[in-house]
KEFI-685484 format. One line per 3 residues: number of its first residue (from 0); for each residue x, y, z of C-alpha. Coordinates in Angstrom, 2 decimals, decimal comma, padded with zeros to 5 digits. Layout:
N
NUM) X Y Z  ... .
//
This chain:
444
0) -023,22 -016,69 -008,06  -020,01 -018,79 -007,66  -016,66 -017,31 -009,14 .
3) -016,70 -019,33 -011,80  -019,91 -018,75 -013,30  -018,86 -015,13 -012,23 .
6) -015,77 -015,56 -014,26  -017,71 -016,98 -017,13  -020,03 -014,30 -017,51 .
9) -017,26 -011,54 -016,98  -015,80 -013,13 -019,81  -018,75 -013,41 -022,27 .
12) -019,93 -010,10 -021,49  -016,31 -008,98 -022,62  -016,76 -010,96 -025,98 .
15) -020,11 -009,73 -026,77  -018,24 -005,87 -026,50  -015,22 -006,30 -027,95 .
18) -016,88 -005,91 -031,95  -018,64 -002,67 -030,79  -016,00 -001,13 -028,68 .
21) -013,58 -001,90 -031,75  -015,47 -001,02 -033,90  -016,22 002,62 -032,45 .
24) -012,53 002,91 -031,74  -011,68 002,81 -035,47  -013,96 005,84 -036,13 .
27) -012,35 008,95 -037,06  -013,36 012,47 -035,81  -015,69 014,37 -038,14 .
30) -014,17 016,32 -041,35  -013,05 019,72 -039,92  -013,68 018,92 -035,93 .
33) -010,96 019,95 -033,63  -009,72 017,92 -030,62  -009,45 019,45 -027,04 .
36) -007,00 017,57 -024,54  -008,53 015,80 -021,66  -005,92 014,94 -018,58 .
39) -007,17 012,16 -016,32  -006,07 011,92 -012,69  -006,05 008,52 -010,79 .
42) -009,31 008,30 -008,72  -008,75 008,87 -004,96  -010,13 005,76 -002,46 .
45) -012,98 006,70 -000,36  -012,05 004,22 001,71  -009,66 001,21 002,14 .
48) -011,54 -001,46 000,72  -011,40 000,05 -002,68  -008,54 -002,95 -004,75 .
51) -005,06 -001,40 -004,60  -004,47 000,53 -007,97  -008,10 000,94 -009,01 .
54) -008,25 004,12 -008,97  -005,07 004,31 -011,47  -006,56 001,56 -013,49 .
57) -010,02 003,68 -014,19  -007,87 006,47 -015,26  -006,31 004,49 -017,90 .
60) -009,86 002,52 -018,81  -011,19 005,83 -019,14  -009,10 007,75 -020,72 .
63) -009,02 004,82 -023,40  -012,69 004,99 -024,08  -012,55 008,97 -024,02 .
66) -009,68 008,59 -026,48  -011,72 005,89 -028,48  -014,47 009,01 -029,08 .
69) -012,43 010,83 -031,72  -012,93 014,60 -030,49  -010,84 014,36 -027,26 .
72) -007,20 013,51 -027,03  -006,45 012,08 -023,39  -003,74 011,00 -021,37 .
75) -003,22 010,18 -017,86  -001,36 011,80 -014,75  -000,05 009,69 -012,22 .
78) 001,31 010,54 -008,32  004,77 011,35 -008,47  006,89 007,98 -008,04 .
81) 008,65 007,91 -004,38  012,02 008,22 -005,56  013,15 008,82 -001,79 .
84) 011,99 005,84 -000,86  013,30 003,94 -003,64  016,80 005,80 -003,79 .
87) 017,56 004,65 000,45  016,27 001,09 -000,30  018,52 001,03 -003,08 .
90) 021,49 002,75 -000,31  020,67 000,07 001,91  021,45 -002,87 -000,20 .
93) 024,78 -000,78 -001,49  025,28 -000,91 002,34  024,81 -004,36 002,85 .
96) 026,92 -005,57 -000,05  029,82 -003,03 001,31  029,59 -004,50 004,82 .
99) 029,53 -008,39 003,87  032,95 -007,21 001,95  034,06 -005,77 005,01 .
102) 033,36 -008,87 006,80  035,17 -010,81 004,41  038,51 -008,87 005,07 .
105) 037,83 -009,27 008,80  037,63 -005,58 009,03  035,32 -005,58 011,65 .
108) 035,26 -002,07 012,69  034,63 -000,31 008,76  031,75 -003,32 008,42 .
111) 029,57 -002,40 011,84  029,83 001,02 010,39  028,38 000,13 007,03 .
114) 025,68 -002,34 008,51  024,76 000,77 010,87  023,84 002,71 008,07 .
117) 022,33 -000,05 005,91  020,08 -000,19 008,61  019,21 003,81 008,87 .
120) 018,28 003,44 005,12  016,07 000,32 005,63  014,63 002,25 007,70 .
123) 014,11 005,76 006,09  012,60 003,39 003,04  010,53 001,03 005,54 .
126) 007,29 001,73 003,13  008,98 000,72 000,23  010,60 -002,38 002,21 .
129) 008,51 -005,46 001,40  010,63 -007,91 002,99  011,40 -007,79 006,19 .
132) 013,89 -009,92 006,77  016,49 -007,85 005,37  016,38 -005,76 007,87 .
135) 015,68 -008,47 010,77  019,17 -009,87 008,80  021,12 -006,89 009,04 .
138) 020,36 -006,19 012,61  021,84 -009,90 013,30  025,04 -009,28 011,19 .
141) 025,48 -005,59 012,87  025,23 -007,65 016,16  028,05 -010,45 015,17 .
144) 030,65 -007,85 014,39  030,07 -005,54 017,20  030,66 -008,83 019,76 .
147) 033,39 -009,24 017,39  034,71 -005,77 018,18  033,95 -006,39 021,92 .
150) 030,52 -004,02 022,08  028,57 -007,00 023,48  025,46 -004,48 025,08 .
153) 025,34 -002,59 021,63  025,16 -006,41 020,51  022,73 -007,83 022,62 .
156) 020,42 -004,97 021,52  020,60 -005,59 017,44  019,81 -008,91 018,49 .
159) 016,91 -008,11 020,48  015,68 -006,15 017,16  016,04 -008,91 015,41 .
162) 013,93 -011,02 017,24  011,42 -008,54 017,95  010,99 -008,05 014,10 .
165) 010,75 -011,39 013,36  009,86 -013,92 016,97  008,91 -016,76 014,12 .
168) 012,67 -017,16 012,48  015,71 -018,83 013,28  018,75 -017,18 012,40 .
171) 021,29 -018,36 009,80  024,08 -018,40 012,17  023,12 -020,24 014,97 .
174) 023,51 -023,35 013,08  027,14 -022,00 012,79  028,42 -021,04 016,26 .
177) 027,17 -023,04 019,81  027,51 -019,60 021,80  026,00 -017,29 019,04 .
180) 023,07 -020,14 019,06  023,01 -019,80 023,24  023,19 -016,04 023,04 .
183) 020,68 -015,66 020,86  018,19 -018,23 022,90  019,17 -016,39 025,66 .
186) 018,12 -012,74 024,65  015,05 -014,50 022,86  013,68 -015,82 025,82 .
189) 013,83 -012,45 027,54  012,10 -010,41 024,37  009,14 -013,24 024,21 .
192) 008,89 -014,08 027,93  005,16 -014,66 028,11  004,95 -013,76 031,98 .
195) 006,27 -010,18 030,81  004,21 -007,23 030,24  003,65 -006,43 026,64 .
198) 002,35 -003,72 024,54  000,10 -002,87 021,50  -000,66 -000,41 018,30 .
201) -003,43 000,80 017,42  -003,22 001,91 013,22  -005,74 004,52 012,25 .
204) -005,81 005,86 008,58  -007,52 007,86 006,73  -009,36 006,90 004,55 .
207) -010,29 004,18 006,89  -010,18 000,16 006,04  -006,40 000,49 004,93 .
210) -004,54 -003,07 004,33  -001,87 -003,07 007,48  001,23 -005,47 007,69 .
213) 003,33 -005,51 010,77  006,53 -007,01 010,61  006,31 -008,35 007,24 .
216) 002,93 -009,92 008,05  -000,96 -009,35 007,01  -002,61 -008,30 009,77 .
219) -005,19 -006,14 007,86  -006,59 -008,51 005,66  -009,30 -008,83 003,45 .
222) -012,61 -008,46 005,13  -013,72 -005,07 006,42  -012,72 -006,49 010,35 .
225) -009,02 -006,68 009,45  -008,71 -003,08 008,24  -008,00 -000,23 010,16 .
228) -009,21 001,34 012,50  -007,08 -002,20 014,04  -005,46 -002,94 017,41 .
231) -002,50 -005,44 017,85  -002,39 -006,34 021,32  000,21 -008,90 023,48 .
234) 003,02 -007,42 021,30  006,58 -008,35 022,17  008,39 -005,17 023,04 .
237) 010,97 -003,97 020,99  011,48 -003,18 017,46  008,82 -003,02 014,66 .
240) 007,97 -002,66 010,93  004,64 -001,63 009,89  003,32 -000,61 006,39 .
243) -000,51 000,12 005,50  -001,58 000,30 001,46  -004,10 002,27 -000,27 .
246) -005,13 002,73 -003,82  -003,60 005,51 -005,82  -000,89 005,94 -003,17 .
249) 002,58 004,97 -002,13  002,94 002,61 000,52  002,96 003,86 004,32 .
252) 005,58 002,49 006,20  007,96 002,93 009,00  009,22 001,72 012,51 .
255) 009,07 001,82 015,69  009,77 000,81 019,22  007,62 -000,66 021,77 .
258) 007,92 -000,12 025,24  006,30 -003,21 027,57  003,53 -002,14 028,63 .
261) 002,80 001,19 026,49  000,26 001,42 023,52  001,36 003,20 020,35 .
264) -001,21 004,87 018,01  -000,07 004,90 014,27  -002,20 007,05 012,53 .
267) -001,38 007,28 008,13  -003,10 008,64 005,19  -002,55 008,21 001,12 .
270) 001,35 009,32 000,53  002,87 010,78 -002,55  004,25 013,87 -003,65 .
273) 002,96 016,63 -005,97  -000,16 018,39 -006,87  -002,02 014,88 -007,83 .
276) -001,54 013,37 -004,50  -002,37 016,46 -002,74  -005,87 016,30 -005,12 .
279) -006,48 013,18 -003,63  -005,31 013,78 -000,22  -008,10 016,05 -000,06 .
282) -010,54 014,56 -002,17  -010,62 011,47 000,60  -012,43 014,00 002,89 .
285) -015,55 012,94 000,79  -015,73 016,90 -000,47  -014,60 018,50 -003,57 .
288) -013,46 021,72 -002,57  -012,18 024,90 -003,64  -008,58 024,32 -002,79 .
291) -008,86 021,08 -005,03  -010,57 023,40 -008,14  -007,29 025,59 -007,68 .
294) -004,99 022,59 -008,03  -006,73 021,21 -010,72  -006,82 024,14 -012,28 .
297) -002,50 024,74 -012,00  -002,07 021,59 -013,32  -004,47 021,96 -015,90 .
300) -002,21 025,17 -016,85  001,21 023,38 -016,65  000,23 020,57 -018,68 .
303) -001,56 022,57 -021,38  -004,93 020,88 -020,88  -008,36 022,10 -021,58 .
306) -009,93 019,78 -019,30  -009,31 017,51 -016,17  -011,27 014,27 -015,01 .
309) -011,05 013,25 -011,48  -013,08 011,89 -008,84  -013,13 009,27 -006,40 .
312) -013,74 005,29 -005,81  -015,87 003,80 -002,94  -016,10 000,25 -002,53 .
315) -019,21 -001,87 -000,72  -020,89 -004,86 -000,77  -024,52 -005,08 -003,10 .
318) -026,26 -008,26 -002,71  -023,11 -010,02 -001,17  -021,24 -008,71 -004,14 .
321) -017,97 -006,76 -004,45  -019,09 -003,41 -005,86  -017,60 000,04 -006,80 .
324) -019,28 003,51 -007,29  -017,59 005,68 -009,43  -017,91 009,80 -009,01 .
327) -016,30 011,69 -011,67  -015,95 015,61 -012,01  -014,63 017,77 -015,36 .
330) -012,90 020,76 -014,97  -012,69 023,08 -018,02  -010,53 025,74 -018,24 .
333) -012,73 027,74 -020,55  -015,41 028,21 -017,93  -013,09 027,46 -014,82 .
336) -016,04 025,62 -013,29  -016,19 021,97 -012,44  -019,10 019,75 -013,98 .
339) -020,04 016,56 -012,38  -021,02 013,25 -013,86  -023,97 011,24 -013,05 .
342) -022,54 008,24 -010,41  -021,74 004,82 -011,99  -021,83 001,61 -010,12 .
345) -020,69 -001,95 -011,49  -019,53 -004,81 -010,04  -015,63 -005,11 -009,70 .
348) -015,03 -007,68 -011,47  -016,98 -005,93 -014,12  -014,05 -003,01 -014,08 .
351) -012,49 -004,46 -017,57  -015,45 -004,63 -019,79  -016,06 -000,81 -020,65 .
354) -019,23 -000,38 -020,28  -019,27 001,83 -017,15  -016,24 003,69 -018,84 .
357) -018,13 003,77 -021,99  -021,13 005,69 -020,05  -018,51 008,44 -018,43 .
360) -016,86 009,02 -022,25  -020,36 009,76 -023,74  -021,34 011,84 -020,83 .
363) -018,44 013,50 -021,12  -018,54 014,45 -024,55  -022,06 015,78 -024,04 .
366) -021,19 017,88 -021,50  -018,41 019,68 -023,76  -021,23 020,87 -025,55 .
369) -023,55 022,17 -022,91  -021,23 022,29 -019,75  -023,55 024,20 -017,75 .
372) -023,57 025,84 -014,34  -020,96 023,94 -013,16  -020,87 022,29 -009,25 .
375) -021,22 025,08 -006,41  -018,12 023,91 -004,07  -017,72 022,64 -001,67 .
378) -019,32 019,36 -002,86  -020,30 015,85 -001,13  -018,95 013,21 -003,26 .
381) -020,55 010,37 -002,19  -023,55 011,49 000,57  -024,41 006,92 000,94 .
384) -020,79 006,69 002,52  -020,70 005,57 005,93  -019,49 008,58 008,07 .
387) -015,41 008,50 009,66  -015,75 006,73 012,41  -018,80 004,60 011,99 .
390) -016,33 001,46 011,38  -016,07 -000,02 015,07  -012,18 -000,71 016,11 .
393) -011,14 -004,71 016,23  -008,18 -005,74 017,54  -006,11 -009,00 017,72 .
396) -003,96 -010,93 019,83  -000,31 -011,89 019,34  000,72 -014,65 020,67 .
399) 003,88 -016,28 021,31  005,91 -019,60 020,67  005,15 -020,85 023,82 .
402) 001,94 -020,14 023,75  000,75 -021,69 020,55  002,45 -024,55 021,71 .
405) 000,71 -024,83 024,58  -002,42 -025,05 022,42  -000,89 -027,33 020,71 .
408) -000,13 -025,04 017,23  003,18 -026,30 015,49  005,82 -024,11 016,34 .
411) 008,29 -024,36 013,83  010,77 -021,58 013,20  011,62 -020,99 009,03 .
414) 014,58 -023,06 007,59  017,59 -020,96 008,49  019,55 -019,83 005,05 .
417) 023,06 -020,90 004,01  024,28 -017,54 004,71  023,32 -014,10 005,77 .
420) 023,13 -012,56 001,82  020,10 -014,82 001,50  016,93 -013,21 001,66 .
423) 013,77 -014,59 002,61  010,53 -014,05 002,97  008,06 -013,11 005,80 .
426) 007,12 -016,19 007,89  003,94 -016,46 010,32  002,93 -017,85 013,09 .
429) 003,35 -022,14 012,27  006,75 -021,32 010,73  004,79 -021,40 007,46 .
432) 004,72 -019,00 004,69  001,51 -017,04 004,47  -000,24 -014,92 002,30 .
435) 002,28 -011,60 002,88  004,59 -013,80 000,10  001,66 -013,72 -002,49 .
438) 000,94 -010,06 -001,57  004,56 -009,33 -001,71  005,09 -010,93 -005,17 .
441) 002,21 -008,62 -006,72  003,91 -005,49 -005,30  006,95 -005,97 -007,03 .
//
C-alpha cells in the first residue's frame, strides 16, 4: 500500500473512532464505585528500530484510554530529565559568550582560559550536543588566541580537532587572515592525508539497531544495515563526537580520540537516571525479573499507587510493513504479583487510533477483578525476538576530499559564517546539508 493510501486509511479509521472513543470517555464511573490509581511507565525498546519516544508516547495513549474507563485514575512516570547534561551545555555556551568578550578586550590570556573550559563542558554534555559545530568552532577560536599568546603547538592541535570533527567545513576565519587560511591548509592536509594510516569504531549497543551519528552526521540510519552493531572504517585520526538514540532514553554521547591506525569499540545502552530507567535498563534484556518486580514495587510505594503498567516495544517488519508488538505487565500492590497482558500488534502508523490501547484498558480492567496467579519471574517478554547477536555487523567507509574528488563527487566545503558566534549546522560529505539538520530540528 503506498503512504498515501496508508495515510488515508490511518485517517478514516481515526474518524470512524473518534464518536465511540468520545463517547465512552464522557461516561462516568458507576454510583458508589471507587477509583484505584494506575502509574504507567514509558515502555522500554527491545531493540533500536523501535521510533524514538514510542515507548513514552504508549504510556500517555494508554494511560488516556485507561483514564477514559472511569474506575482507574492514571498518570504517567517519565525517566528522570538529564539535568547534567543540560546544566554543562548550558556552562558551555556561558563559556563561549565569556571568551568572545574576552576576545573583544584583547585579553587573550583570560579568553583561552574560558574557551578551554567551554570546551570541557561541550564535552561532558556531548549527548545532549546536537550540533557539532560548536564545538568544532570553539576548538578554532581556542586555537587563534593561543597563537595569539605565542602557544603555536597547543594551537596547531585545537586546530587539528577542529578539522578532525568536521573534514567537510571551512572555517570562518580563513576568509579573514592569509596565514590563518595557510595554517589551517597546512595542518588539514596532514589530518586527511589519504596515503596515511587511518583508524575506525566499531558502536555496539544494547539493545541493538541504535540510531548512531558521528561527528554531527547520520551514520546509523534508517534501515536495519545502518544500526548498530556498525563499523566506521578509513577514519581520519584525531578528535571525534559520537551520539547513538534510543526510545525512552537520553541520548548517548561523548568523544573521543583516534589514534591512526587503532580501532575503538564504543559500546552504549539506554541512559537516564532513577528507578524508571533502571526498569528499563533491565527490561531490554528481554526478561522481566525479580529485581524489576522490586523496583516497581518501591516506586509503586513512593508514588502512592495501587498499580503499575510497564512493558516493552519491539519493532519488525509484517508483510513489508512497519510493525510494533506491544507486551504489557500490571503490578498490584495488593497481591504484590505481576499480571501480564495478552501481546498486541498494530501497524505503526496505526499507534494514534486507540484501538490497540483500547484492548490493553479493557484487559486491564478485567484483570482488577480476577488478577490471578500472577507471572512466575523471571519472564521472556517477547520469545519471536531475534536473539543478541543474530544482527550481522556492517560497516562503512569514510572517505576523504580528495578522494571523492577523484571520483568525481563535488567537494565543496559549507559557506564559512560572518563570524565565529554563528552556529551552523552539520554538513556531509558534498558540502551539502543532510538529513542530521532534519533529525536535529525534531530533537529540539
Amino acid at each position: 500500500m503506498s503512504l498515501s493510501l496508508r495515510s488515508l486509511a490511518v485517517a478514516l479509521l481515526c474518524a470512524l473512532l473518534a464518536p465511540a472513543l468520545a463517547a465512552r470517555a464522557q461516561q462516568a464511573p458507576a454510583a458508589g464505585s471507587s477509583q484505584q490509581s494506575l502509574l504507567v511507565l514509558p515502555f522500554a525498546p527491545l531493540n533500536g528500530q523501535v521510533p524514538e519516544r514510542a515507548g513514552l508516547y504508549v504510556a500517555n495513549q494508554v494511560a488516556r484510554e485507561v483514564g477514559n474507563i472511569g474506575t482507574i485514575q492514571s498518570s504517567v512516570l517519565n525517566v528522570d530529565p538529564d539535568e547534567a547534561g543540560d546544566g554543562a551545555l548550558s556552562a558551555a555556551r556561558n563559556a563561549v559568550s565569556e571568551a568572545q568578550k574576552m576576545v573583544a578586550q584583547r585579553r587573550f590570556g583570560a579568553a583561552a582560559d574560558s574557551w578551554k573550559r567551554a570546551i570541557e563542558k561541550f564535552d561532558e554534555a556531548a549527548g545532549r550536543l546536537v550540533d557539532v559545530a560548536e564545538l568544532s568552532d570553539a576548538h578554532v577560536e581556542y586555537a587563534v588566541v593561543l597563537y595569539a599568546i605565542g602557544r603555536d603547538e597547543e594551537g596547531a592541535k585545537e586546530l587539528a580537532n577542529a578539522i578532525s570533527l568536521t573534514p567537510f567545513r571551512t572555517f570562518a576565519r580563513e576568509g579573514t587572515s592569509p596565514l590563518f587560511s595557510a595554517t589551517v591548509k597546512r595542518i588539514r592536509d596532514q589530518v586527511l592525508d589519504p596515503k596515511a594510516k587511518r583508524a575506525a569504531i566499531l558502536f555496539e549497543s544494547r539493545p541493538s539497531g541504535a540510531k548512531v551519528l558521528l561527528d554531527g552526521e547520520v551514520v546509523a540510519d534508517g534501515e536495519a544495515g545502518w544500526r548498530t552493531p556498525y563499523t566506521y572504517k578509513e577514519l581520519p585520526p584525531g578528535k571525534h563526537h559520537w551520539r547513538m538514540l534510543f526510545s525512552s532514553s537520553e541520548p548517548a554521547g561523548g568523544v573521543l580520540f583516534l589514534e591512526r591506525g587503532a580501532t575503538i569499540t564504543v559500546k552504549s545502552g539506554l541512559v537516564g537516571k532513577g528507578e524508571v530507567a533502571r526498569i528499563n535498563s533491565i527490561l531490554i534484556s528481554n526478561k522481566v525479573t525479580p529485581e524489576v518486580v522490586d523496583a516497581v514495587r518501591s516506586l509503586a510505594e513512593r508514588e502512592k499507587s495501587e498499580l503499575v503498567l510497564f512493558g516493552a516495544l519491539y519493532a519488525y517488519e509484517e508483510l513489508q510493513q512497519p510493525t510494533l508488538s506491544f507486551d504489557a505487565y500490571v503490578y498490584s500492590t495488593k497481591t504484590n504479583a505481576v499480571a501480564r497482558l495478552k501481546r498486541k500488534t498494530f501497524d505503526q502508523e496505526l499507534i494514534g487510533a486507540g484501538m490497540a490501547m483500547y484492548e490493553v484498558a479493557t484487559e486491564l480492567s478485567s484483570k482488577l477483578e480476577e488478577f490471578g496467579k500472577g507471572e512466575t519471574l523471571p519472564s521472556t517478554i517477547n520469545g519471536s525476538m531475534l536473539p543478541e547477536g543474530a544482527i550481522g555487523k556492517r560497516e562503512r567507509l569514510f572517505k576523504m576530499p580528495s578522494e571523492l574528488e577523484a571520483e568525481g563527487q563535488e567537494v565543496g566545503p559549507a559557506k564559512p559564517a560572518s563570524g565565529p558566534a554563528q552556529r551552523r549546522g552539520p554538513v556531509g560529505p558534498g558540502g551539502k546539508k543532510g538529513s542530521a539538520i532534519k533529525l536535529n530540528e525534531r530533537e529540539r
